[in-house]
N, C-alpha and C positions, 0 to 999 in steps of 0.2 A: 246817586242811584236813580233811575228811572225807567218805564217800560218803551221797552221799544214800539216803535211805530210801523216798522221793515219787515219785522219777523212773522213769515205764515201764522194765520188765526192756527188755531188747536182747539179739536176739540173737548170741551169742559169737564168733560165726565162719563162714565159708561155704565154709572153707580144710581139706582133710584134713590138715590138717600143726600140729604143736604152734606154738603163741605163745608161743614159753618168753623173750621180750624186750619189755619196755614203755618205751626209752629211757632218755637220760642224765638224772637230775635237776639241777635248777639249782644247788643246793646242794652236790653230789658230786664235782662236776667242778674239780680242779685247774689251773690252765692251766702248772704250770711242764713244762718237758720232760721228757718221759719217765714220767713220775711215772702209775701204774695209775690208770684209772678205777675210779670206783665205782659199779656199773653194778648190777642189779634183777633180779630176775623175783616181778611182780606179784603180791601173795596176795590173787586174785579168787576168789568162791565159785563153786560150780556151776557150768558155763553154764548152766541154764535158770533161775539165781538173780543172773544180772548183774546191778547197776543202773548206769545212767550217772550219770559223775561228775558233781559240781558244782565241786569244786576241785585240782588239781594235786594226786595221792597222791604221799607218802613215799616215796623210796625205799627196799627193803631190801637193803643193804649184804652183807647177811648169804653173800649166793648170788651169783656171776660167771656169769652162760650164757655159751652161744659167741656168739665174735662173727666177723664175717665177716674176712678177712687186710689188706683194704683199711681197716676198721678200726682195725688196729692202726700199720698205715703210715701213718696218717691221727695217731694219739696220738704214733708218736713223730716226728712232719717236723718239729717247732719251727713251728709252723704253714706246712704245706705248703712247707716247705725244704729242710730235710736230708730223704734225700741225694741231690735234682734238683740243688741249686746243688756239688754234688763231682760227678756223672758228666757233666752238661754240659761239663765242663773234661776229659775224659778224652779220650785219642785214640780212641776204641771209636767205631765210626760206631753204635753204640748204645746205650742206656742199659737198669741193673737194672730188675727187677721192683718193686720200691714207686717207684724214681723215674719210672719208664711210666704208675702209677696216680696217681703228684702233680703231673708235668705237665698232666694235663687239668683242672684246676683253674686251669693257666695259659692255657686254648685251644689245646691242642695235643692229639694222638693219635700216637704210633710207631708207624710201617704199613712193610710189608715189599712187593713186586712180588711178586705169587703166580702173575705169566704165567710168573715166572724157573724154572728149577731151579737147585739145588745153594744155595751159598753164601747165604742170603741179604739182598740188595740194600736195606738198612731206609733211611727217610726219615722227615718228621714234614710231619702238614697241622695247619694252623693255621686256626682258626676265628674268625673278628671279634664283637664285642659292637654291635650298634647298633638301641637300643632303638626301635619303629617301623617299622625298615626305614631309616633316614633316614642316608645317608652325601656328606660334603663334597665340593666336588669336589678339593680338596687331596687327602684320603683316598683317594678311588679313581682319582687320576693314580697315589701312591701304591702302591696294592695292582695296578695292571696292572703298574707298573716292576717291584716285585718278583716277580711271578708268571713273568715273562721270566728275569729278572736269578737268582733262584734258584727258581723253582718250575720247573713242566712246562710252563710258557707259556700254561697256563691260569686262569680263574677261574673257580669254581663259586660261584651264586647259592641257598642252602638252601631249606629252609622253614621256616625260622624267622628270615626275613630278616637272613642274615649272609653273610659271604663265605666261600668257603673257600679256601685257600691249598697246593697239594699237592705233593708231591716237594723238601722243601727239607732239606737237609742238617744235621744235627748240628753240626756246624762253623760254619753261618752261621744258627741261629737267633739266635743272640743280637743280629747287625745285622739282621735281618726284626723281631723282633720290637722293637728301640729304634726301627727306621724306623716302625713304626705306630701305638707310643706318643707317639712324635714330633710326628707327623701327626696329634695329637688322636683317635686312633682305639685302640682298645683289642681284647683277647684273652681279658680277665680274666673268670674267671667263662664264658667260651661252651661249655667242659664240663666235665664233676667232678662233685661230690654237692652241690650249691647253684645255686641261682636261674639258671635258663639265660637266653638273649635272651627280652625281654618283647614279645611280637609285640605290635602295633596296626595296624587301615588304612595301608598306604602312600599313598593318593592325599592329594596336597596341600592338599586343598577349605580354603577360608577359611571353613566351618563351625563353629560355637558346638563344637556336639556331637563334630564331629572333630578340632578343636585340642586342647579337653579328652582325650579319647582318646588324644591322643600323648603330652601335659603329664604325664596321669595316668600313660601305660606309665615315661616316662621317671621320671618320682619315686619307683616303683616299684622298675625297675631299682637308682636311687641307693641306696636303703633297703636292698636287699636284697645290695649289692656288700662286696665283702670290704675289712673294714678294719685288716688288719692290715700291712700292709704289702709281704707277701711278693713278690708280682708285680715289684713298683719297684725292689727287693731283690737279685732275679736279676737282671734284663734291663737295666735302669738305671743299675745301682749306687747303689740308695738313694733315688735322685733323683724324687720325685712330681711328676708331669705333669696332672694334674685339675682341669676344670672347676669352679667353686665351684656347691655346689649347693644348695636353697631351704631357708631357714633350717626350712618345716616337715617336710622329710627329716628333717634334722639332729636336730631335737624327738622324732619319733617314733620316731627309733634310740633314741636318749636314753632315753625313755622305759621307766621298770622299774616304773612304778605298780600294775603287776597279775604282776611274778614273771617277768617274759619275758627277760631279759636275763642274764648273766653279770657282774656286779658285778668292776668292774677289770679284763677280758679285755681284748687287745687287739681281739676278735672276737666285742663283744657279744650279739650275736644267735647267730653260729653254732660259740663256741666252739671248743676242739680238734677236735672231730668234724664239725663243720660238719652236714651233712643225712645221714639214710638210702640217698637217692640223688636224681639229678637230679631236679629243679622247675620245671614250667613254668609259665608267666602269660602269659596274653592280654587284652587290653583290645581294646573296641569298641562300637560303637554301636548304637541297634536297627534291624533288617534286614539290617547289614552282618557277613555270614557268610566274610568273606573272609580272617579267622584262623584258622578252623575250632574254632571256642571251645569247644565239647563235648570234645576230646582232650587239654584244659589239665588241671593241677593246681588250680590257682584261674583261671576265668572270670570276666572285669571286666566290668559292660553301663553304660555310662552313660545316666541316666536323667533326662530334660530335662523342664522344664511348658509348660504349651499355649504359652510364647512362645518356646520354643526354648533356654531357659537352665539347664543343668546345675545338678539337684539332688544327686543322690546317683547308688549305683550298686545293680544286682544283684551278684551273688555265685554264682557255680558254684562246685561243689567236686570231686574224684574221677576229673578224665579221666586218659586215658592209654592208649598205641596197644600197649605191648611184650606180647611174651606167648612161649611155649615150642613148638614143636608136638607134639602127642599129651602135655599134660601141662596137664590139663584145670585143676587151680586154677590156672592162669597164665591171664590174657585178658584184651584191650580192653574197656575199658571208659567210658561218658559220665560228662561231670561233672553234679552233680544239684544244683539251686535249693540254697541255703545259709539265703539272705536278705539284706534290704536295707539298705546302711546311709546316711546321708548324705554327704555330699562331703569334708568335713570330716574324716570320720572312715577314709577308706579306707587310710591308710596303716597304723592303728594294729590295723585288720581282716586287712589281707594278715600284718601281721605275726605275730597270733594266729593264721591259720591256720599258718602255717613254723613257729611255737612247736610248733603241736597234733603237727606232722609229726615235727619235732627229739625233740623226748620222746616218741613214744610208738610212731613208725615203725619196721620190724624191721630190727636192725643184723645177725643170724645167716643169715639167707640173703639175697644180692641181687636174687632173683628174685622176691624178695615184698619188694620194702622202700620202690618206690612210694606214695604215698599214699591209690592206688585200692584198693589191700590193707587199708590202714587203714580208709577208708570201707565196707568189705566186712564186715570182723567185728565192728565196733561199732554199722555200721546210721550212718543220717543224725543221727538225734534224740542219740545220745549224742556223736555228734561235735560236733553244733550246740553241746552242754553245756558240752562242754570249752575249745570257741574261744572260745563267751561269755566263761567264766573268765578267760583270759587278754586278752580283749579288752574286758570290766571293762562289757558291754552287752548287751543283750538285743537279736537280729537281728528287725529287724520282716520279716514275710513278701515276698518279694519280688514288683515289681510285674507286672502284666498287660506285653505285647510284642506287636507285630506279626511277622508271618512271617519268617521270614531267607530270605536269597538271597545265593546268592556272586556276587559282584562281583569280577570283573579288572580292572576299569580299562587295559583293552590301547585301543588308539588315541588319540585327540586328546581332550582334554578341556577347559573352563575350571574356572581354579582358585577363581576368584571373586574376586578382586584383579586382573583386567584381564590377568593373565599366563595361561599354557595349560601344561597337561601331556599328556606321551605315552608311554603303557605299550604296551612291546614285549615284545614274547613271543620266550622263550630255551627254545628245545627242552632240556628237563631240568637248565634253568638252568646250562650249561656254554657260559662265553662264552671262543670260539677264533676263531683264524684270522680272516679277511675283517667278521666282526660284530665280534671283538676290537678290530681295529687302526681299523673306522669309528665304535665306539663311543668308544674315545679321541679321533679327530678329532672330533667334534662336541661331547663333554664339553669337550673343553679349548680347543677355537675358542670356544664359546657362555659359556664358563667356567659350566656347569652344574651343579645339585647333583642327588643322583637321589636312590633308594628302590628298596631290594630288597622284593617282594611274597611273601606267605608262598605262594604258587605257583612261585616260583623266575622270577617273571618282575624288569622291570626300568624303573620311571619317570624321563625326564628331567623335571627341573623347570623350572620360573620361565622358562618359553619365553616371551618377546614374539612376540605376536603377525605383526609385520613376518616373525620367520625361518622362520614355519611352512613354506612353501612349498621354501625349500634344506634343511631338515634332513631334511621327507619324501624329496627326491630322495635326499640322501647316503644317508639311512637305506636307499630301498630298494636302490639302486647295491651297495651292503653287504651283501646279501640279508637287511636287517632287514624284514618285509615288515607291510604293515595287517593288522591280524584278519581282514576279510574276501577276504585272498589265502592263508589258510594253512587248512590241512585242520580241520575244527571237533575231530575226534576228538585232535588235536595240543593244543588250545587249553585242555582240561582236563585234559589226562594230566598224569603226576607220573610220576619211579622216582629212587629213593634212586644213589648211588653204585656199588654193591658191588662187585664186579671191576674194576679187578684189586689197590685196595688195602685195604678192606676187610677185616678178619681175620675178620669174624661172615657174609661172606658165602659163602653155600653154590651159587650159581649169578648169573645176570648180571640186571641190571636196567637201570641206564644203556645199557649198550652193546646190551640187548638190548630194549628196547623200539620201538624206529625201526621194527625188523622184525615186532613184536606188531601195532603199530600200521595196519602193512601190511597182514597177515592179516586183522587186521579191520575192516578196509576192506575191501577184497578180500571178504568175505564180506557185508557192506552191498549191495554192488553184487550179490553173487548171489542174494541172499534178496530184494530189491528194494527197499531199504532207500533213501533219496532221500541223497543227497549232503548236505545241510544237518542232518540227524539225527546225532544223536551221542550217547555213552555216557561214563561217568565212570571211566576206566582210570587204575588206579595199578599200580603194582609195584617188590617188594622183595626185595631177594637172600635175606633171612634174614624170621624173622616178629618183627622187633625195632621193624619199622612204621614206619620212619625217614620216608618218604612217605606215611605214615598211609593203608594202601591197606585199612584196615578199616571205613574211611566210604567208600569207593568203590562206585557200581553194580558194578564188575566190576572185586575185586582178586586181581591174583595175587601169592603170597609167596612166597617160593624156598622148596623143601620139598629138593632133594637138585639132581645136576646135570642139568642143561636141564631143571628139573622145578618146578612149581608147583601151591603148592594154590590152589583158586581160591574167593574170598568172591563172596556174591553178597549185592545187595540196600540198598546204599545209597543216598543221595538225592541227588539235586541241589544242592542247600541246605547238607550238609550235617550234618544233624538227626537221624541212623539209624545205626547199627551194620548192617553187612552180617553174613553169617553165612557159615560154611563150608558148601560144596557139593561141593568133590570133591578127594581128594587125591594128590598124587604123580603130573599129567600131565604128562607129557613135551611141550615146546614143541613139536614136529613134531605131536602129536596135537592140540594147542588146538581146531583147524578143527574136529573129529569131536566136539568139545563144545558149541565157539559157536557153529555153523552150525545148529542145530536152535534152540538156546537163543532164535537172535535171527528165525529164522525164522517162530518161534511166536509173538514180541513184537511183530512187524510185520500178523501174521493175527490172534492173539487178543486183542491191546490192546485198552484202552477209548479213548476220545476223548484226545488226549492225553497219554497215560500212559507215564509213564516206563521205561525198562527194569527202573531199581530198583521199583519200584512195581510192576511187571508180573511182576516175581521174587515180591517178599516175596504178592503176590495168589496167586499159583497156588501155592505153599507147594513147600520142597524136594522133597517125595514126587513130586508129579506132573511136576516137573523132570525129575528122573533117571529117571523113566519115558518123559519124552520123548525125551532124550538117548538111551537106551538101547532104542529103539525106531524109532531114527531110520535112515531108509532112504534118504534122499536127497529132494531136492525134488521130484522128476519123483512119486515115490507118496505125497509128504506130505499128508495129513487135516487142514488145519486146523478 
């Protein structure tokens, strides 16, 4: 092992904050319990004397940094066990602080009612694993029973195509969770510091390009899923429930040819510590922007030749939505071109990239321990150096693409097998009341399988064509309505959960968007805006991005209560980072921002141009000149 001499310097850092942690070496890490890590701080020279590695440095032993408390609770759980599997069994309708942080590694969160006062009222949501979006219809007869039986009676639909499961008791996780293992459905891995849900396209297409896409998210997924046992452990007793999965999963875990692995762990890839923090993967096709592939950790693009058949794939590196407010090296940020490899080899590529993450991502703070932090201070070209290493290849440049467009696939579609699918739109993906109980009648008369979309919407599948005509009626009867009866500005909104269980939320999103969405309508119609025009509205209680409202033409992020900052300037397509425009307004004020905003979008647009586009043209300065100048329609200048 040694640094190269040849390779361009890089710059050190973009972060005011010391990098006093370069991760666990392969060689350092013990896996018996308890037993100290032996953990590093790098002896790099200068920064402006960096060079990018070529191979895997040494670690020195010598020096322990701090490391974060999750951390530590992470070295002593006996992989992710003790002590969740002792406070589950306790009367406490709550569990300690390290077994709150080793539950999410189970899909679970401990959330308290923050409407309540006094005492309070804690509960657990549980989040599903299903790689694609793609759930049985076993699975989700399944998850509506329980969502009744022990949740709030409802199900939320993410955007990272899972379920979420909310209000279920301490007391009865153990039969929610055996009922969804059961049901061939899984928890494992949907939050914690390792590989979250691997989004791909939900729509069903009998496409070359789009089977590859779900094949590749799901082997992906496999690859990357914990194998030590723990999950089957608690919830089970012991008892493995698992699909068999493709002997070239199996191969690439295997695989220690270039240093990736932990020799004899239970948890060869991810060891006692498992990741710095959550990792996202998206896979998809080109044009279909409908995972929002830019705010991944690693971006899949499948890459086909002039006959339609999957050669290899592109490679993004570096997204990610979370960030601090007024705490400027925090921020969103895109994933950037990596390079390309062939088909063959994508497993053994994603895996080098989770290696580069595992050693070298910062375990001392968690608000830098992302991978977009990583990419940040080493620069692309030295990151590229390092994945090579471990992925034992050299990345050829990735290829040329057409445009992206987001795709909902909401209404009728053919799948291309003679069957039809139909993507219905779930206002902030929260399926209750009257849609709830018509979506299980139709699921379970048609005996359906569906797809959660990473817009929180929801595909029924493998429809014959004969029952198009009664499922439209049930469906509308249900008030599940066609795209073209439902408000266009509904059709792209997004808002994360936050209130009222939420612990990181600082004001409302869910519950407060319906009436955002009003206001801006309401103000369409007064500025003259046509009914069929629309804007790309997200929103989030906290700036943790959970609805990724930082690609939004117009996002608001909860800054304090009824208060939002608001981003401006992203695309359609999804392709752009918006930017911050104004912070700390008060929901009652919104109107006295976007009533000018959008009144000037409607008079000084070019031919088709979008609001985000009509934002980032006229540049913030002459924004907030308008805004602040803004006298009403009756004396506006356009």
């Amino acid at each position: 092992m040694k640094i190269s001499t040849s390779a361009a310097a890089v710059e050190h850092s973009k972060l005011p904050i010391p990098r006093s942690f370069n991760g666990f070496g392969n060689a350092s890490i013990s896996h018996l319990l308890r037993r100290r890590l032996q953990v590093f701080r790098p002896s790099f020279p200068p920064a402006s004397s960096i060079r990018a590695v070529s191979s895997p440095v040494k670690p020195d032993a010598s020096v322990e940094p701090k490391r974060s408390k999750v951390e530590i609770f992470k070295e002593q759980s006996n992989f992710i066990r003790y002590p969740l599997n002792e406070e589950i069994l306790t009367d406490a309708s709550n569990i300690n602080e390290a077994a709150t942080q080793l539950i999410k590694f189970h899909g679970s969160y401990q959330q308290y009612n923050r409407d309540e006062r006094g005492v309070k009222s804690y509960s657990f949501m549980l989040r599903t694993k299903n790689p694609s979006g793609k759930v049985s219809n076993k699975l989700y007869l399944v998850m509506d029973d329980l969502a009744d039986e022990f949740g709030i009676g409802t199900l939320r639909l993410t955007t990272r195509q899972t379920f979420q499961l909310h209000g279920v008791l301490k007391k009865d996780l153990k039969t929610v969770m055996s009922s969804i293992i059961r049901s061939m459905g899984s928890t494992l891995g949907a939050c914690g510091d390792l590989n979250r849900n691997v989004l791909a396209p939900a729509a069903p297409l009998y496409q070359k390009d789009y089977l590859f896409a779900q094949e590749t998210a799901e082997n992906i997924a496999a690859l990357l899923t914990p194998q030590s046992g723990f999950y089957y452990d608690i919830w089970v007793d012991g008892e493995k429930l698992m699909t068999a999965e493709s002997p070239e999963v199996t191969k690439a875990r295997d695989d220690n040819s270039n240093g990736t692995n932990f020799p004899d762990s239970p948890e060869p890839i991810y060891g006692t510590q498992f990741l710095p923090r959550k990792f996202k993967v998206a896979v998809t096709v080109p044009t279909d922007n409908s995972v929002d592939i830019f705010t991944n950790d690693i971006g899949v693009v499948v890459v086909s030749d002039a006959d339609g058949e999957p050669q290899g794939f592109n490679i993004y590196v570096g997204g990610g939505m979370g960030r601090t407010h007024r705490l400027e090296s925090t921020f969103p940020q895109l994933a950037e071109p990596l390079g390309y490899v062939p088909k063959e080899d994508i497993l053994y590529a994603v895996k080098a990239i989770v290696v580069t993450q595992r050693e070298n991502g910062r375990r001392d703070d968690r608000k830098y321990s992302r991978m977009k932090y990583l990419l940040s201070s080493w620069g692309i070209e030295k990151f590229r150096t390092v994945v090579e290493e471990y992925y034992g290849k050299k990345f050829e440049p990735c290829c040329e693409l057409p445009e992206w467009e987001f795709k909902s696939y909401l209404g009728w579609h053919e799948q291309g097998d003679n069957g039809l699918f139909c993507g219905i739109h779930v206002d902030n993906g929260r399926v209750k009341g009257e849609m709830k109980r018509t979506l299980r009648e139709v699921i379970e008369k048609y005996n359906l399988n569906v797809r959660i979309t990473p817009n929180q919407n929801i595909i029924l599948c493998d429809i014959q064509p004969a029952w198009k005509s009664s499922i439209t009626t049930a469906l509308a009867q249900g008030g599940l309505l066609q795209p073209g009866n439902i408000d266009p500005l509904n059709l792209t909104a997004m808002a994360c959960p936050a209130f009222p269980l939420c612990p990181l939320a600082v004001t409302e999103a869910e519950r407060g968007i319906p009436n955002i969405l009003k206001q801006v309508r309401a103000i369409f119609e007064k500025v003259g805006l046509k009914y069929d025009e629309s804007v790309v509205i997200r929103v989030t209680g906290c700036p943790n991005g959970c609805a990724r409202p930082y690609m939004a033409e117009l996002g608001l992020v909860g800054d304090g209560p009824n208060s939002y900052q608001i981003w401006l300037g992203g695309t359609r397509n999804q392709t752009a980072l918006a930017k911050t425009f104004k912070d700390k307004v008060k929901v009652q004020d919104l109107e006295k921002v976007l009533e000018p905003l959008f009144y000037h979008w409607k008079h000084r647009r070019l031919s088709e141009e979008s609001f985000g586009d009509f934002t980032v043209r006229m540049g913030k300065e002459k924004l907030v000149e308008l805004v602040e100048e803004w006298a009403g329609i009756q004396t506006a200048q356009p």
